[in-house]
C-alpha positions as CSV (number, residue, x, y, z in Angstrom):
1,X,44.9,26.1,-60.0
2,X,48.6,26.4,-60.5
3,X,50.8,23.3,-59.7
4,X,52.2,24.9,-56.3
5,X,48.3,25.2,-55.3
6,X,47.5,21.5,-57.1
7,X,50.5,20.0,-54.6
8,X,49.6,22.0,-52.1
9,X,46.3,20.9,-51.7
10,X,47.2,17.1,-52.6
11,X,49.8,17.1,-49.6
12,X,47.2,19.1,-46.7
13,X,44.7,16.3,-48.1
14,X,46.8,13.6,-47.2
15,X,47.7,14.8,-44.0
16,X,44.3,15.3,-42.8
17,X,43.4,11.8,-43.9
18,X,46.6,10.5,-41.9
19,X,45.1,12.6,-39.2
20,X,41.9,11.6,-38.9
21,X,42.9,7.8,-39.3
22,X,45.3,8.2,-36.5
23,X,42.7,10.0,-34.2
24,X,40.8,6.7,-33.1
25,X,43.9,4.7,-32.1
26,X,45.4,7.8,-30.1
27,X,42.4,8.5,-28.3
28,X,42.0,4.4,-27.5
29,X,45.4,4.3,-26.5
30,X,44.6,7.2,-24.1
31,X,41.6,6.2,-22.9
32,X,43.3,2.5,-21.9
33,X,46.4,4.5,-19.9
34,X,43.6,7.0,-18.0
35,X,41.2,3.7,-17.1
36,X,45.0,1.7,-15.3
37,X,45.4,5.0,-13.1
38,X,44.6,4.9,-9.6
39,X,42.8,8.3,-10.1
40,X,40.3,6.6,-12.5
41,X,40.2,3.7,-10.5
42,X,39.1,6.2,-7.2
43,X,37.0,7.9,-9.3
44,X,34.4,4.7,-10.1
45,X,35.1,3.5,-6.4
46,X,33.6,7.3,-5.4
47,X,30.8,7.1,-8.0
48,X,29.8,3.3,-6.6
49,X,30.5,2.2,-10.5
50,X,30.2,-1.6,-9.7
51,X,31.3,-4.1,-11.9
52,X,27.5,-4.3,-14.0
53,X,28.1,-0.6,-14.4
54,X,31.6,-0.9,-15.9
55,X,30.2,-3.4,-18.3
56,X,27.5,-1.7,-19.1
57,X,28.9,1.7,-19.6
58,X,31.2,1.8,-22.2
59,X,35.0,3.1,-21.0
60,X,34.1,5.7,-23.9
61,X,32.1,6.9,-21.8
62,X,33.2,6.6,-18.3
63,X,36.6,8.3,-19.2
64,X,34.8,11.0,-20.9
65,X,33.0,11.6,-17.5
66,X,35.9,11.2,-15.5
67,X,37.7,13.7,-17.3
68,X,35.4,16.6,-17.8
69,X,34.4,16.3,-14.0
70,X,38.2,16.3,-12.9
71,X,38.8,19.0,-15.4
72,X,35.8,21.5,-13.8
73,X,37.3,20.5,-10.4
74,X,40.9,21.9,-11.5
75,X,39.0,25.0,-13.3
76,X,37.0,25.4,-10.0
């Protein structure tokens, strides 16, 4: 491997580490914005998510949810 390919390689490593490190705390930092919108808030009003459920379900999950079913609704 010439030195060009050797750096190359070193720098797209690096990068994809940064990346993947940085991942988690975007997708936490989104998933805390989406749960303080009213939207979100409707949305577990609508699904009678009481406050067991919200405990019990992780936010992981519940935003995951509330975005894929407001995502078919816009496709729809």
């Amino acid at each position: 491997m010439s030195n060009l390919n050797a750096n190359s390689w070193k720098n797209n490593s690096a990068k994809a580490i940064t990346k993947n490190e940085a991942e988690p705390r975007i997708w936490d930092s989104l998933k805390q914005a989406i749960a303080l919108t009213s939207g979100f808030q409707r949305w577990q009003l609508e699904r009678k998510v009481n406050s067991n459920d919200r405990h019990n379900i992780p936010l992981d999950r519940q935003v995951s949810l509330y975005l894929r079913e407001t995502l078919e609704t816009l496709a729809y």
